[in-house]
N, C-alpha and C positions, 0 to 999 in steps of 0.2 A: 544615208550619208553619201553626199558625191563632193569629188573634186576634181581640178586639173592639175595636170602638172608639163612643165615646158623640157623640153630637150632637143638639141638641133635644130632648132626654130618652129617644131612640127607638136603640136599637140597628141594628148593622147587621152581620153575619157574612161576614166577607171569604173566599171561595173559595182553599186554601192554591194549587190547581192553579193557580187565573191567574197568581200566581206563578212559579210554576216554567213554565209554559208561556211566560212575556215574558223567562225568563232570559238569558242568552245564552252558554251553555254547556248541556250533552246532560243536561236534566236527570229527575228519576223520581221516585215514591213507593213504598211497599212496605205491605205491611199488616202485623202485629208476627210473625206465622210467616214472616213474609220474603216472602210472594209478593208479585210485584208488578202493581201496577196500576194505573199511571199512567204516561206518555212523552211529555214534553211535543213542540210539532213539531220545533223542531231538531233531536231525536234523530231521527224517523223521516227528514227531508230529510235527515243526514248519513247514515244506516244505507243510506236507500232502500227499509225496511222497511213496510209496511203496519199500520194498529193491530194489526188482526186477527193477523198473522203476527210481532208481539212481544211480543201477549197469547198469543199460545200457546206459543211458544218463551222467554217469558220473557227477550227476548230476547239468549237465548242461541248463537240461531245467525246473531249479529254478533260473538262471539266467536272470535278464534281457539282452534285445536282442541290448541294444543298448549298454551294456557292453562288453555284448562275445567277440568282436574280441580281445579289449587290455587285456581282462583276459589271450584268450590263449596265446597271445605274452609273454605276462609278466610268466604264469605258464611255457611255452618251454624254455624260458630263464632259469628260474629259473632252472628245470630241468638238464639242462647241465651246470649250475656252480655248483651245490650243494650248493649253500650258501644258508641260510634264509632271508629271506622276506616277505615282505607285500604288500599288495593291498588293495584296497579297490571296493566293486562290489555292486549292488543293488541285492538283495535276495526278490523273489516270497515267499511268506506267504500265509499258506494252502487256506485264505479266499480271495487271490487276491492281497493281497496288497502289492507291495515293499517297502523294506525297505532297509537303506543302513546298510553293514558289514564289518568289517575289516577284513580281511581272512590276517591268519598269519601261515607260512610254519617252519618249523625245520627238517631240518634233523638230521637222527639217525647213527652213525656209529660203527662199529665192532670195537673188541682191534686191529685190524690190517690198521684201517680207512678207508673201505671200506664201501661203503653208500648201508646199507641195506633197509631203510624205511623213509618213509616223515610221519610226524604228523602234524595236522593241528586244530587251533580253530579257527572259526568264531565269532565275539563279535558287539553287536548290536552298531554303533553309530550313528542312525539315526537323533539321537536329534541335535549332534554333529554339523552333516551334515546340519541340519534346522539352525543352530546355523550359521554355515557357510558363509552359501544363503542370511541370513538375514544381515550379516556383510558387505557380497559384496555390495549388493542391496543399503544398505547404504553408503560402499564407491564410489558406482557410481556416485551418484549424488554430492559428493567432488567434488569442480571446481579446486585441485590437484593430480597431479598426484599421483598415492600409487602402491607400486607395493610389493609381497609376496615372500622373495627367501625361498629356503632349506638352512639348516646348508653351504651347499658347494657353493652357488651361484646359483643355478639352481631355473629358474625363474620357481613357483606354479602359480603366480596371480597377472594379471595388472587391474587394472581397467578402466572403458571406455574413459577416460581423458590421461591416459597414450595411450591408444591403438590407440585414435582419434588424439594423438599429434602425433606419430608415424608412424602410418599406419602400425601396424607390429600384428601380431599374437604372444599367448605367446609361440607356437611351434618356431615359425622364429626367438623367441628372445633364446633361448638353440638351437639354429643352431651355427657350426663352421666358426667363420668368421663374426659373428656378429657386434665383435666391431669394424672390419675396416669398415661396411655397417654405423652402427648407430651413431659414434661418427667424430668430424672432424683429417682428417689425424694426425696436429699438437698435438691431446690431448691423439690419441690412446693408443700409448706406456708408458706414464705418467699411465693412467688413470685406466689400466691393470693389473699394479704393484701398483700402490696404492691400488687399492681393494682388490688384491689378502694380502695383510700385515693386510690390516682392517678385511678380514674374518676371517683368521690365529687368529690373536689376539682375536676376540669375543666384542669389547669393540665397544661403539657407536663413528662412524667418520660419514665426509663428504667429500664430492670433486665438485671441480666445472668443468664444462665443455661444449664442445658447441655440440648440438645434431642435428642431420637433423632430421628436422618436413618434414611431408608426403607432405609438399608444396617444398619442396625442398631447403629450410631456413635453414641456422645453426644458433642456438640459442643457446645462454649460460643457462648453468641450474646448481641450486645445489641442490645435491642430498645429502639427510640425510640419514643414513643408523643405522637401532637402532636392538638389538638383544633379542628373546624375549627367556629368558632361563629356565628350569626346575629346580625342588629341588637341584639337583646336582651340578646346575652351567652350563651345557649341554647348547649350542644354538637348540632350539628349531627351531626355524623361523628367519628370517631377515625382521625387517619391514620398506620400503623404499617410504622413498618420494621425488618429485622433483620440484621444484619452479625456475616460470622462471627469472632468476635475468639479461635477455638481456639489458634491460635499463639502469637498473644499471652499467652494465659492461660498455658499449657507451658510456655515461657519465663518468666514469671513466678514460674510454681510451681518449675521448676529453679535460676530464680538463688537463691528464699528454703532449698530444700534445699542450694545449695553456700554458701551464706551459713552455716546451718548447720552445714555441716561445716567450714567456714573456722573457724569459732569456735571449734568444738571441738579442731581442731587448736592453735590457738593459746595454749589451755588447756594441753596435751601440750609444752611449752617445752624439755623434755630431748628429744623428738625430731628438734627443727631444726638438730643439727649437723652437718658434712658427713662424707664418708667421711674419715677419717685413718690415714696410711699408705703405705709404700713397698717393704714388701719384697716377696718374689718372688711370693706367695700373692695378693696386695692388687693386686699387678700386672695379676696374668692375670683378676682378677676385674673389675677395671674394662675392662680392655680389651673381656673377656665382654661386658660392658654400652655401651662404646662400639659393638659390634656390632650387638645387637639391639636397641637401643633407637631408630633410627629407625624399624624396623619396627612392625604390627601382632600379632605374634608372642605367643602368651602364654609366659611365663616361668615357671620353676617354682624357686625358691630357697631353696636347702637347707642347713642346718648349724642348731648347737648351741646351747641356748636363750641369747639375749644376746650373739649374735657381728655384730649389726647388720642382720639381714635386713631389716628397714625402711626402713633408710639407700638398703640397695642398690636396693630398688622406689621409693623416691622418687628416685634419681638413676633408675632407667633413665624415668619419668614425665617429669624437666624435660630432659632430650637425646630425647625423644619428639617428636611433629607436635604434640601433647596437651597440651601444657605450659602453656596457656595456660589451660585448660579442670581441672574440678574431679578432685582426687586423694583417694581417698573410701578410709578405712581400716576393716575390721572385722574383731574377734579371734575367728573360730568357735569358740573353746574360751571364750571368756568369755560366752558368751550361752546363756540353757537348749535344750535341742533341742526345746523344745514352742515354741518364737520364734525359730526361726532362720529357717525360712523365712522367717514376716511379716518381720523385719529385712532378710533378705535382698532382699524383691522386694514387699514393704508388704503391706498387708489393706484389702478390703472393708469397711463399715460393718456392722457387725453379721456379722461370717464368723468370731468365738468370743465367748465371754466378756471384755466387757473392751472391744470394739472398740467405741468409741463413734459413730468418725467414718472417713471413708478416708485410711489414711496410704500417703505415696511411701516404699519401699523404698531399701537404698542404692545399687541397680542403675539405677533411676528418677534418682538424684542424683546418678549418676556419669556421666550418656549423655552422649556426647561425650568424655568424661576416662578417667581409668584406676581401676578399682578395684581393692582390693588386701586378697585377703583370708590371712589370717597364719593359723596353726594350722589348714589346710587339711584336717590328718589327723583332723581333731576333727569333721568335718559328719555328719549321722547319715543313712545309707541314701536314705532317701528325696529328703533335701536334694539330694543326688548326681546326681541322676536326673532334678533339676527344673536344677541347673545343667550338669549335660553338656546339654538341650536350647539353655540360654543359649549356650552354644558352638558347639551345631552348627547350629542355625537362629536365632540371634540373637535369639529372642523369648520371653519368659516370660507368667505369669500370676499377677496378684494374688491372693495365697489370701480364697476365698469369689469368687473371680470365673472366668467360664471365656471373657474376651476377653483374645485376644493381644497384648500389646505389646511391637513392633518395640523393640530396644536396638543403641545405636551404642556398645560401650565395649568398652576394653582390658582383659583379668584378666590378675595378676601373681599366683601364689601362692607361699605360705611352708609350709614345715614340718619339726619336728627330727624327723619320723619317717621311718622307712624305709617309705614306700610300696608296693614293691614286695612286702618283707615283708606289709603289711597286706592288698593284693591276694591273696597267696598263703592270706590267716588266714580270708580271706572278710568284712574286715569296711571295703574299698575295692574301689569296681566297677574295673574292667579299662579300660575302655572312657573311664571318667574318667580313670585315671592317665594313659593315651598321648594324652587331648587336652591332658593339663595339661603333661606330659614335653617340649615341646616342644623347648624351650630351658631345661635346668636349670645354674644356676649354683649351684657350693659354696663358701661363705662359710668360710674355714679359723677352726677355735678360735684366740684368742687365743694360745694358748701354742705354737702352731705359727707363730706369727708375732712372737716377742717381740722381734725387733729393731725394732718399731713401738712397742713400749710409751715410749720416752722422747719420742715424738714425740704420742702420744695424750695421758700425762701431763703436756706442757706447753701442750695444748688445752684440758682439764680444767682445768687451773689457772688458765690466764688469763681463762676463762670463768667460775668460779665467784668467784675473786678479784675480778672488776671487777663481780659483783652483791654480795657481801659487802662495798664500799667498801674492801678492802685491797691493799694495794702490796705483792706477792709477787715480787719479781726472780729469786729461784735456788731447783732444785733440789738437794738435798741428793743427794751422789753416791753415796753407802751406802743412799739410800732407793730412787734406780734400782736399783740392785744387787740390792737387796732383791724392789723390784717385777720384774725380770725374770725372779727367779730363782721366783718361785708362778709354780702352775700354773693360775691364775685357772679355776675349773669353772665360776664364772659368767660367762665372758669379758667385753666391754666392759662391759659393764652393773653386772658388780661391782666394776671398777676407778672406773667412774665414781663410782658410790656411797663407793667410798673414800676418793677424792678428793675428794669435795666434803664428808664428814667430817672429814678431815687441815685440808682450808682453813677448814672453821670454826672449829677450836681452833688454828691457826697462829698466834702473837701477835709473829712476827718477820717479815724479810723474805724465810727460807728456808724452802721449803715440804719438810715432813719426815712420815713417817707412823709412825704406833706399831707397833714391832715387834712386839707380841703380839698385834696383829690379826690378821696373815699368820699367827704361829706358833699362832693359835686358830683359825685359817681350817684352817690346813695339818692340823691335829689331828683336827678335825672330816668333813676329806675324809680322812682315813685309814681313819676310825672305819666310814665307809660304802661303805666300799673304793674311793675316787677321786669322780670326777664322771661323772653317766650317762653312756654312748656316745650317742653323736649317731643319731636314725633316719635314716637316709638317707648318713651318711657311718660305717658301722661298722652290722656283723650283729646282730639281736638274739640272744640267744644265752645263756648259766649265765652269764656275767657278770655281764649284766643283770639277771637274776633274781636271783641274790644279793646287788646293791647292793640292790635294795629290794630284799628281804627285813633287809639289816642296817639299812636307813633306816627301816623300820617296827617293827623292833626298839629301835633310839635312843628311838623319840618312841612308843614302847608302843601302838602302834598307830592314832597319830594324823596324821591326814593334811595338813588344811588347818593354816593360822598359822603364825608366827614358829619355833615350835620343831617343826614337824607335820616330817612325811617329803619332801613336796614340798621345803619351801623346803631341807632339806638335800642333796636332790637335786639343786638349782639350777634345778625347772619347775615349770610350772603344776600348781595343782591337780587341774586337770581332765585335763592329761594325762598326770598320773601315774595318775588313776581309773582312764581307758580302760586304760592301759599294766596296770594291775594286770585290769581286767575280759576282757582280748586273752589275758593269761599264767594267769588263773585262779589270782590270788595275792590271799586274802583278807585283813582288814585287822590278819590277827595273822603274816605272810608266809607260810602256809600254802599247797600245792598241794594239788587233789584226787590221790589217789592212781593212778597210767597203769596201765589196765587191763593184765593178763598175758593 
């Protein structure tokens, strides 16, 4: 520091050293390449140094030796910006002892700003420093994470919980690039600009986010970020902690995907009705199910398209431990095979065309519950392969991702196909059938059970009557008669639909249905010689193949809609495809010719 000062017209040049030598704190000067050259006495009575022996060593050898190298990094920087600065270093004491100092730099400049001279005070804060050590010490053993920024974000101090979640150093955490290493891809950019707004401001936030733990896990965490500020209002420190809220989040995301499916179920209002039924077939099926439905057991349930098989997996679900927990339905024949998996077991962000974001599968939304997948004969190869591992080690993989996730859920599957058969065609693994085979129950056709139909018919009725606002007392006893005596191909499923046709045009109190539906029904199933056989309860076999064949004949070789081959079939579209692509029956009922 130098000045002038005026008196009597005569100038007088005040020496900057008297200064710093009457300081009372270890003070110095430097010349603008940094050497120094000057120490006022205090420094050398607390060093015990000699001038001589701090003009030569600069005195550097009152430093400790484990600070030297970042002193001179930091003094050469300093150096060549001219700005001031601080450090902090451990100082040798005449009698041995280090202690720690804040060494604080100024430069001096001329009226034209040109850097003539560096000043410097050293100020003890050794206490400071104990103060410090003892703070850490104490937050190490915190079972949360805590972590110390600067005003700007730049990480001071993680402690061993953060470090050990981590695996990171607090160097590697102020490296460039951090936050695409530390945080999950989807949070990065959010997560960057949110903080950067929170330091700006000074004011206490948080943010939540998923972080890679040194196992290679992303785990959601929320981090609180609190500011600790001086007299002025100044942030001082940023003080940061992080709490792992993973649990939390999984449970959140699983109640919004059974929520989900709650919805959707209740959308489906024709499937909430119970099983109805008494005779001897209906018997031994529930009983089936009062069996194995306190077990874990997967089930495998069989019979003819619209003979209830959903019924039966949602009662073996509510006589389950599971009951409580989400019942998750998917039709593998209604969804394309280039999305059955993502359906199945979700997608990564960006793991095809299309993926915008990561979605949970319905394996994901059914853990804990039961999922229950229907046309099971419908999954294409591959799928097969990814759920027999569901079964045998309980853990799958999101397509586009290759980390395991653990599943705690029950499968109940459905199908009118003969699997066995399909085993034998090559176009169902082996290995899947006997996981799924467990416990197979067969659902008998309606018309093997028609001493239930006057009991289904006045469930139908009273249900569709008291949503239509009408008062239907009796059925008509020629219309039983009638209805026992078809052979329903679409079993419940067509009867239902009849019924609640009959009850919309009812205008009395007896509920009656139009003869020439049954005898247009009954015409129609002559035409394509009965109703398909059932896969899984009846051989595929010339029978089979000549119904479609006369079903693709009807509809001139039309498959999907109202008048296509399917719906005269009584199945799905889709698996009549397969059924036709298994038998090599083109869409004119055509076989290739059996080599001689």
């Amino acid at each position: 520091m130098a000045g002038m000062s005026a008196k009597g017209g005569q100038e007088a040049t005040l020496d900057p050293r008297a200064f710093l030598d009457a300081a009372p704190a270890l003070a110095w000067s430097a010349l603008p390449d940094g050497s120094l050259d000057f120490f006022n006495q205090r420094f050398g009575d607390y060093t015990g140094l000699s001038a001589d022996g701090l003009y030569r060593s600069q005195w550097k050898s009152a430093i400790h030796p484990d600070d030297m190298e970042p002193f001179d990094a930091w003094w050469r920087d300093l150096a060549q910006s001219g700005a001031e600065g601080t450090t902090a270093v451990r100082l040798r004491r005449f009698d041995g002892e280090y202690r720690w100092f804040q060494i604080s730099a100024t430069p001096v400049h001329d009226s034209q700003g040109n850097l003539v001279r560096w000043h410097g005070i050293n100020v003890d804060i050794d206490e400071r420093k104990c103060a410090e050590r003892d703070l850490r010490t104490i937050t190490d053993v915190i079972r949360q994470s805590i972590v110390v920024l600067s005003p700007d974000g730049t990480t001071i101090y993680a402690n061993r919980v953060a470090r050990d979640r981590t695996g990171l150093t607090v160097g590697e955490v102020n490296e460039t690039g951090f936050f695409a290493r530390a945080f999950h891809p989807d949070d990065v950019d959010r997560v960057r600009e949110e903080r950067r707004i929170g330091l700006l401001e000074g004011l206490p936030f948080e943010l939540e986010m998923r972080l890679l733990h040194k196992s290679g896990q992303y785990r959601w965490q929320l981090i609180q970020y609190d500011p600790f500020k001086d007299e002025r209002g100044q942030v001082l420190r940023w003080y940061v902690t992080g709490t792992d809220i993973d649990d939390r989040k999984r449970a959140e995301e699983r109640l919004r995907n059974e929520n989900l499916v709650l919805r959707e179920e209740i959308d489906r209002t024709s499937m909430f009705e119970e099983i109805v039924g008494s005779s001897k077939p209906m018997r031994l099926v529930v009983k089936q199910v009062e069996m194995v439905a306190p077990s874990d057991s997967t089930a495998l349930i069989l019979g003819e398209t619209g003979t209830g098989k959903e019924l039966v997996a949602r009662a073996l679900h509510r006589r389950s431990k599971r009951a409580n927990k989400a019942f998750v339905r998917i039709n593998c024949a209604a969804i394309p095979q280039s999305l059955i998996a993502s359906e199945l077991f979700g997608h990564e962000k960006g793991a095809f065309t299309g993926a915008l974001q990561r979605r949970l599968g319905r394996f994901e939304a059914a853990d804990g519950g039961t999922i229950f997948l229907d046309e099971i004969g419908e999954l294409p190869m591959e799928t097969q392969i990814a759920l027999l591992r569901v079964l045998q080690e309980r853990e799958f993989e999101r397509v586009g991702s290759n980390q395991p996730i653990k599943i705690d859920v029950r499968l109940i599957a459905a199908t009118n196909r003969n699997l066995q058969a399909a085993v034998n065609a090559g176009s169902f693994r082996q290995d899947l059938f006997y996981r799924l085979n467990v416990f197979p129950i067969a659902v008998p056709p309606l018309r093997e059970r028609s001493e239930d139909i006057p009991l289904l018919v006045e469930y139908f009725v009273g249900r569709y009557a008291n949503a239509a606002g009408k008062n239907i007392r009796h059925i008509g006893k020629h219309t039983l008669e009638q209805l026992q005596a078809y052979s329903w191909p679409g079993n419940i499923r067509e009867l239902q639909n009849v019924v609640e046709r009959a009850v919309i045009l009812t205008e009395s109190d007896t509920f009656v249905v139009d003869e020439s539906w049954l005898k247009l029904e009954s015409a129609d199933t002559q035409q394509v010689g009965g109703s398909l056989p059932v896969d899984g309860l009846a051989s595929l076999g010339e029978q089979e193949i000549e119904m479609i064949r006369a079903a693709l004949a009807e509809s001139h070789g039309r498959i999907a809609g109202p008048s296509g081959a399917a719906a005269k079939l009584g199945i799905p579209r889709q698996t009549l495809e397969s059924k036709m692509k298994r038998l090599g029956i083109d869409k004119y009922g055509q076989q290739p010719p059996t080599p001689k």
